[in-house]
N, C-alpha and C positions, 0 to 999 in steps of 0.2 A: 436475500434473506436465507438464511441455511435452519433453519426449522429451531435456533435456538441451540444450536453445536456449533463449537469451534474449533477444526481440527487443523493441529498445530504437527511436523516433526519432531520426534525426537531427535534430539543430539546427544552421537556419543559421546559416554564419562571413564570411556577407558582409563584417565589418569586419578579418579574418585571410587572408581569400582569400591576401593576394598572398602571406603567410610560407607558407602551405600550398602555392602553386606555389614554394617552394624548394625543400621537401623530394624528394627523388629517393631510387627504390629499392623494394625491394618493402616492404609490407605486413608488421606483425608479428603481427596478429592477436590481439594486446590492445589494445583500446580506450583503456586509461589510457597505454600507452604512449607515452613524450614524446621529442621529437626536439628536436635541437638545432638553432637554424636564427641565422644573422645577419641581425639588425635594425638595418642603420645600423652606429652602434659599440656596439652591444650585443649579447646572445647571450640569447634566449626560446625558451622549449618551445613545440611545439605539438603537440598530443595528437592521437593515431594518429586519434579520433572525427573531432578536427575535420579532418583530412588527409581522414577516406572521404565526410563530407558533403558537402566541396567537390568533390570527385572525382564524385561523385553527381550535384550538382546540375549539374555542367560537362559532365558527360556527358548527361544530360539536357536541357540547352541546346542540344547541338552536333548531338545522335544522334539524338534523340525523332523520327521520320520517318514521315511518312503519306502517301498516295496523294492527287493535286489531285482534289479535289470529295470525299472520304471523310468530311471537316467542313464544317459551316455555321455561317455568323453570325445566329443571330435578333436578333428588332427589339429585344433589349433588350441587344445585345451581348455575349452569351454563346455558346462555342465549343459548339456538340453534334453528336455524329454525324449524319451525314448517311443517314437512310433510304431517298433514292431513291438513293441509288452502289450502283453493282451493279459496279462493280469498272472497270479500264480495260482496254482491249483489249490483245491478246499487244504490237501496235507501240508502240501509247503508255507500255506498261509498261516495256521495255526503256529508254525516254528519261529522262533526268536532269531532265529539266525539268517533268516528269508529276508529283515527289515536294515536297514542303514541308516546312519544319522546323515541331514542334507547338508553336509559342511563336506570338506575336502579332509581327506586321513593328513594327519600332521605328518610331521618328517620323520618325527622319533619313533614312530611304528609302522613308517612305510615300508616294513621286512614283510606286513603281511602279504603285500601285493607280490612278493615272493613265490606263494604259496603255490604250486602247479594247478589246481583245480581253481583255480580262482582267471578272471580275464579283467586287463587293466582299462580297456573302454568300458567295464560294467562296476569294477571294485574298486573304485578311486575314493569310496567314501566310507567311512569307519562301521563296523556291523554293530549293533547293539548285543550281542550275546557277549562283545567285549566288554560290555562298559562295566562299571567297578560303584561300589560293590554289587557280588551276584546278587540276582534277584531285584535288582532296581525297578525291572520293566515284569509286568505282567500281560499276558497275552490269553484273551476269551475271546470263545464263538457265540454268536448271535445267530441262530441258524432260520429263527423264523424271520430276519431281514435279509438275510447271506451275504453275512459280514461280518468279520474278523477285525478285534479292534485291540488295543494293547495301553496301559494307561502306567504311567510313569508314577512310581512312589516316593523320587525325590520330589516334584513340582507336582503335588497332587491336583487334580484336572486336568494335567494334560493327557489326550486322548490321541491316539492316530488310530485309522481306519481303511481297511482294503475289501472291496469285494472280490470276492475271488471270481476268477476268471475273465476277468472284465478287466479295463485300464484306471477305474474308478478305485483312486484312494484319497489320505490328506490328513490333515491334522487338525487339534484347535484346544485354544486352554481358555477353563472355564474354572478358576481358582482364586485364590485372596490374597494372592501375588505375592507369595512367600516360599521358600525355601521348607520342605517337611523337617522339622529339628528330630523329629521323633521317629525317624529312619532307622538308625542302629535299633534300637530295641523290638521295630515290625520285622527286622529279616532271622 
């Protein structure tokens, strides 16, 4: 008995992505449910699963957020916790530039690994003070918890959080699983 949940994978719809960014609207909370969506001159479903997987994995792309030097690159190329971060200090935590997204820097801007102040076991993953457009990420202190947290204004809810000085960070999205439309007009 699993208490009345049924927890299923998702599978990726990378070859549906883009009918899944048609759909708009909440959630109906059946999985087989089908939406109706226009492809071109045609009219295809695309099932509520494959709507949360893409939603998932987009969210996961954009949100997944970690503190710079919390990951290391070993010599075989593999992303793993970094054992010696003991967290950043209160000022470096408050900066936008201190966090990285948890995916690998693509090719097309792997000039920044360039950079001389930068080191390529710690900067292998894109900083968010890049991402586009400015102002996407907002970054507040909570000082009566001592914790700095930053919350994304394309996928509103998602939230990362670092205590400073400590190893203790992480993420989590608490949103209606949509895409904010009304971005241009908050920046």
């Amino acid at each position: 008995m699993d208490g009345g949940l049924n927890w299923n994978l998702l599978h990726p719809v990378t070859d549906r992505a883009p009918l899944c960014e048609k759909v708009i609207g909440y959630y109906r909370g059946d999985p087989a449910y089908e939406y109706r969506v226009n492809d071109g001159d045609k009219v295809v479903a695309v099932r509520e699963s494959e709507r949360l997987a893409h939603f998932v994995e987009q969210c996961d792309y954009h949100c997944a957020v970690v503190p710079r030097g919390a990951l290391r690159l070993t010599d075989k190329d593999a992303a793993v916790r970094n054992r010696t971060f003991q967290g950043l200090s209160l000022q470096e935590a408050g900066k936008l530039n201190s966090y990285c997204h948890r995916r690998r820097t693509e090719k097309e801007s792997s000039s920044l690994l360039l950079e001389e102040h930068l080191d390529r076991s710690l900067d292998f993953m894109p900083a968010l003070h890049h991402d586009l457009p400015q102002g996407v990420w907002v970054v507040k202190s909570e000082p009566s918890l001592g914790v700095v947290y930053g919350q994304s204004l394309l996928l509103r809810g998602s939230v990362f959080f670092h205590c400073p000085g400590t190893p203790v960070f992480g993420y989590f999205y608490l949103g209606h699983g949509e895409k904010n439309r009304d971005l241009p007009f908050m920046l």
